[in-house]
N, C-alpha and C positions, 0 to 999 in steps of 0.2 A: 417495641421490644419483642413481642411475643412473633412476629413477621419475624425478626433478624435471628429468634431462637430455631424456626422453623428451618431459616436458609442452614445453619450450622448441623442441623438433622439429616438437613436434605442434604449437604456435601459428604457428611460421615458414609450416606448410603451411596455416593457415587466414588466415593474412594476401594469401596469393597467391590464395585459393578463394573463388568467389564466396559471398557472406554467406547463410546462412540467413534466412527470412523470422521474424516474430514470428508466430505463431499467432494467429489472431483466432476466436472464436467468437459472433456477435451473434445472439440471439435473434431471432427475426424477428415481429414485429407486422401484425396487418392496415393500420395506418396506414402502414405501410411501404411502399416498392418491395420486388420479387421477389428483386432484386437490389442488394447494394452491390460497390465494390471495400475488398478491407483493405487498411494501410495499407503493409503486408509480410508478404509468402506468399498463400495463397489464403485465401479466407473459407470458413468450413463455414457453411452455410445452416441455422438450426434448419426444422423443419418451420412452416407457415404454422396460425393458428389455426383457423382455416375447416377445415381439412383433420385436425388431429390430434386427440389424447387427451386436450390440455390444454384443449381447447375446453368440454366441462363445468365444468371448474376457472371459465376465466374467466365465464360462464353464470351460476353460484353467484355468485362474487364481484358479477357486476352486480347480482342482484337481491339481495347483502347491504347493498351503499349506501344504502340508503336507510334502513336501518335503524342506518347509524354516523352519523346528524346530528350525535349530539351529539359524536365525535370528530369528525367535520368541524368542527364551529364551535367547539371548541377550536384546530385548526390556524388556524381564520379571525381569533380573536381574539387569537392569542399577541403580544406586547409587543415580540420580539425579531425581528430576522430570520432566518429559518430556510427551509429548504425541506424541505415534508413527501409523502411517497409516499403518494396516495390515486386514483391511477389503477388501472383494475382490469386493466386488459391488463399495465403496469409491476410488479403485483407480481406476476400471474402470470410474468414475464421473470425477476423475479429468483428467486424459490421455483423454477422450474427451473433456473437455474442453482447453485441449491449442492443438486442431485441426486446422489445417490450416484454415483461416478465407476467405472469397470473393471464386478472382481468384486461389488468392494464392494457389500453392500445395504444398513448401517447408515447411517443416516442419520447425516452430520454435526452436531458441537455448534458451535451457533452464539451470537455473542457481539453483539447488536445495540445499536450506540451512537445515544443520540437518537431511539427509533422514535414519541417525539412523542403522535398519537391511538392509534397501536400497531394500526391495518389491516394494516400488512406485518407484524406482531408475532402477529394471529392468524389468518391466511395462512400462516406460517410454523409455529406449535404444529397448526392442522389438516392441513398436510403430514407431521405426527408429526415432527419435530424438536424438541429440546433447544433450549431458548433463555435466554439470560443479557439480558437490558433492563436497556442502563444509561442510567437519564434524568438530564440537568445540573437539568434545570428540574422542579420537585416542581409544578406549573398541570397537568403531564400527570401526576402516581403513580397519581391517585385511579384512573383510565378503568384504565391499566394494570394497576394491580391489582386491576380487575375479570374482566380477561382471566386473571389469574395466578390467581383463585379457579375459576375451572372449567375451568382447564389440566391438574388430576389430574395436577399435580408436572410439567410438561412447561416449564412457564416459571417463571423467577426474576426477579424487580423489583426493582434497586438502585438507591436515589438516590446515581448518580455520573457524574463525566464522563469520559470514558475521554482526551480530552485533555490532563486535570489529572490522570492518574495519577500517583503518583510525581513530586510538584512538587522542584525543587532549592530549599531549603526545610528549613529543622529545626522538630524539635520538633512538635507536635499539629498535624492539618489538620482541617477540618471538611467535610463534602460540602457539594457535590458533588466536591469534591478528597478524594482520595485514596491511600493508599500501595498498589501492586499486593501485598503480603504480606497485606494488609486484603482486600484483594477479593478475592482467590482461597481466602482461609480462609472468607471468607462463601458464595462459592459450590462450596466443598466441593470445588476442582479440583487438583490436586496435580501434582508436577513428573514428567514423561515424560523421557527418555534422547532425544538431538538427532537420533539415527539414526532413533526412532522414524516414525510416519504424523504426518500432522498431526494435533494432538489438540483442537484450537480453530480455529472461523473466525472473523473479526472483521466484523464488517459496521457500515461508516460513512461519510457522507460531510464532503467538505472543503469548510468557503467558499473563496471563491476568494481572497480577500485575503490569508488566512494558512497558503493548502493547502501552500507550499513551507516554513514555516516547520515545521508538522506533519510534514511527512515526513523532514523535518531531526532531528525528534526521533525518528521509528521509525528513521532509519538509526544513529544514537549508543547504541540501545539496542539496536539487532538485532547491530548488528557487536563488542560487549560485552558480549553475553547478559546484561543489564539488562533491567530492570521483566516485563510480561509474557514476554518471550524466556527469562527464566529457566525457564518451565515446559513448554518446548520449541520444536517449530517453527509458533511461530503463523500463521497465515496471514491476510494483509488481502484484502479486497474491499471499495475502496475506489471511491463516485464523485467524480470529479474531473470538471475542467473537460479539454475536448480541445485547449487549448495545452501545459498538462502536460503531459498523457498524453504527447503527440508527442516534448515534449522527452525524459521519461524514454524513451523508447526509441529516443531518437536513435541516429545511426551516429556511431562518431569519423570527421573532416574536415568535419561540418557545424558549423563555429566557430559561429553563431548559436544554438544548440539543444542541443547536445551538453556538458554541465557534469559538475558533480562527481557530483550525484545521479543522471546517468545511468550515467555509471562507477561509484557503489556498488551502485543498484538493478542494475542489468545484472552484475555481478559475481558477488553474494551470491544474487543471485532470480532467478527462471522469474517470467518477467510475461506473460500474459496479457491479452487484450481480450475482454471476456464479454460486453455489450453497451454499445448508444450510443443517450442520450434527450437529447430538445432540451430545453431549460433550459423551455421554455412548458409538459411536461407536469404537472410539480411544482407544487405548491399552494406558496402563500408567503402569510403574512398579511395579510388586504387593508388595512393602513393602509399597507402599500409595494408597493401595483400600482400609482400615479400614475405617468407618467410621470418625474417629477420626484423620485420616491423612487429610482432605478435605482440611484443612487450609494448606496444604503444596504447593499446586497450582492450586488443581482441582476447578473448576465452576461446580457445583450441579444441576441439572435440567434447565442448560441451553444449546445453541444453537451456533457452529461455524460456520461462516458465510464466506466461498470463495469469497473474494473479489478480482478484477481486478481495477488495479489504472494505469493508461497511461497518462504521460505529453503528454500537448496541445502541437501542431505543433507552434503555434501562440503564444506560451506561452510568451516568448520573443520577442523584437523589436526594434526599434529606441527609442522607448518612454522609453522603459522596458527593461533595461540589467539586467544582470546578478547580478553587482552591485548594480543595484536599487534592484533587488531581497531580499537581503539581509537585507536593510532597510526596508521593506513592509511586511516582516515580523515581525521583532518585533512593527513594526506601529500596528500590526494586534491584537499582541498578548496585546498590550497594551489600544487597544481601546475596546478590546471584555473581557476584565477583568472586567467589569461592563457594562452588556448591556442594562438596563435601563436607563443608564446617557444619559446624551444629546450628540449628534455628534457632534452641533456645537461648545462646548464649547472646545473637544478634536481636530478640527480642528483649533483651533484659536490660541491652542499651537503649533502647528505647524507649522503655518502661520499668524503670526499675522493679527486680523483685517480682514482677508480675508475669514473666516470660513462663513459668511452669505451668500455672493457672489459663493463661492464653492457648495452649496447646489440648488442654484435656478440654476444653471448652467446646473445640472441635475434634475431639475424641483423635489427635493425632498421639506417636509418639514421642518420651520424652524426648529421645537422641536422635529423631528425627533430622537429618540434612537438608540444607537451606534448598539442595535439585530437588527434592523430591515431595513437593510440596504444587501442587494444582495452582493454577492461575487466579479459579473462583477461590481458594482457601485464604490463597495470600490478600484478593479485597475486601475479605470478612473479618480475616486479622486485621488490616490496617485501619477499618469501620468500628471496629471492639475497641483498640487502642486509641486512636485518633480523639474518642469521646472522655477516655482516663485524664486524671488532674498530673499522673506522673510520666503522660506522655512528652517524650524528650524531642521537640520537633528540631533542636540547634544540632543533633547530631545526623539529623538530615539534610538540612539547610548548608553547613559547610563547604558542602561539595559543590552548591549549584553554579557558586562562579566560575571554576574551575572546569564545568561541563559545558555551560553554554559557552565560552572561549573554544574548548576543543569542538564544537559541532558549529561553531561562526564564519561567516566568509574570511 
């Protein structure tokens, strides 16, 4: 008690304290300016190509192009829309960015969903890393498991899609759908302790159509240590579109931009900005570069955003299982479905009569609005309530069928 009276002290003083920025780290390209600004805190500048160590990297890679035609003219011909990484300056950004971090020199295992002709797949095995390829579409195994024959056990080839893991769904799947107890027995990866380093990175990106519906599913399964989460704390690096991005690391008071998934990524995770590429450097199938195809997936004059997402070591506790996870979600998604309304009135459903008392306890105000209310505030209200005899968990519960149906294959 006297720990959870302490956090409620220590939010009171960070609500008065001007806000820390997000960390941004963007690799920097010769295509680039010298300089950006980020979008909160200062930018650390990687070093320019011209000038650094990775400039033979990229050197290599240009004069290996010409020799992946026939992975280029599989990305040219594929049927679906996609966007595939065959810039060579882009894969050297991203192979630096899952560099060993600190002390560490072990190279991270990395987990690459979609890598398509698999250039950033053998960029990444000759930076000696550990790599798991999981492809939806079996037009790309053959290339790939060319590369996983003179990988000398460095890369693994699964035909699966890491979106269809664990479908809600009984009974038999067939790939590219999958059950995560399936794929991680194939790839021989076993469960790590949540205190643990991160034991997996995930590397994918999101169309833009269904990127919030996606991350609707990593948050149901991170805050319920479900599907991959079960074998610790995996970590995404994910590219998205830069209206996401924005949103997930909104401030609360920005009612336009500021939702539920910023309150649970911002709660649960350290997010990060690793780098930002315009949607024109990605290869997409040329039956939809017409003008007139746009509508079939592309984003037009905009901006994908490498973002790094790592659960908190702390995420969970005595206070806070796994089970409570699961409730604290849709709590989240149903009080930030209108964030002008009052807080106290959505707490009183919850808890009868106790909604005024919950609020000074954290020194907020009474008429306080459900935006404007901190990520850390809302897990200390749900940890205060959650322990009460007149906590109303059925008026959370309702919704859950209704949501996992909307975020289901």
């Amino acid at each position: 008690m006297y720990s959870m009276w302490a956090s409620r002290m220590g939010l009171s003083v960070v609500r008065c304290a001007p806000q820390a920025g997000t960390s941004v780290l963007l690799c920097s390209r010769q295509t680039r300016t010298d300089s950006e600004a980020s979008y909160y805190g200062t930018l650390h500048q990687g070093p320019s190509y011209g000038m650094s160590a990775a400039a033979p990297e990229k050197q290599k890679l240009q004069r290996s192009t010409p020799d992946k035609r026939t992975e280029l003219n599989l990305s040219e011909s594929c049927k679906h829309f996609r966007r595939f990484i065959t810039d060579p300056g882009l894969i050297c950004s991203i192979v630096e960015s899952f560099a060993p971090c600190g002390s560490s020199r072990t190279a991270p295992v990395i987990m690459e969903c979609n890598p398509g002709p698999g250039l950033l797949t053998q960029a990444l095995v000759d930076a000696g890393h550990k790599v798991f390829a999981l492809e939806s579409n079996a037009y790309f195994l053959p290339s790939l498991e060319g590369i996983e024959s003179n990988a000398n056990g460095q890369l693994k080839v699964v035909h699966c899609d890491f979106f269809r893991v664990d479908p809600w769904t009984e009974g038999l799947v067939q790939p590219p759908s999958m059950y995560s107890s399936t794929l991680m027995k194939i790839l021989n990866f076993t469960e790590v302790p949540w205190a643990s380093d991160v034991p997996l990175k995930v590397f994918l990106m999101l169309g833009h159509k269904k990127e919030r519906i996606l991350l609707w599913r990593q948050i149901y399964s991170l805050y319920q240590r479900l599907s991959v989460y079960r074998y610790g704390r995996i970590e995404l690096n994910i590219f998205m579109t830069e209206k996401q991005y924005l949103k997930l690391v909104s401030r609360p008071g920005d009612f336009l931009k500021y939702r539920a998934l910023s309150v649970l990524f911002q709660a649960g995770c350290d997010i990060e900005l690793l780098h930002k590429e315009p949607v024109s450097t990605f290869s997409t199938p040329s039956k939809f570069r017409s003008p007139q195809m746009t509508k079939s997936g592309d984003v037009p004059c905009e901006n994908l955003c490498l973002v790094k997402i790592t659960p908190r070591r702390n995420l969970f506790s005595e206070n806070f299982t796994p089970t409570d996870g699961g409730i604290f979600v849709f709590m989240i998604k149903q009080f930030l479905t209108r964030r002008k309304s009052k807080l106290i009135e959505k707490l009183d459903n919850l808890s009868p009569g106790n909604g005024k008392d919950l609020l000074q306890s954290l020194a907020l105000p009474v008429d306080i609005a459900t935006g404007c209310i901190y990520p850390e505030e809302y897990k200390l209200l749900f940890e205060i309530m959650s322990r009460s005899e007149e906590f109303n968990r059925s008026f959370v519960l309702d919704e859950i069928c209704e949501d996992i149906e909307a975020t289901s294959y």
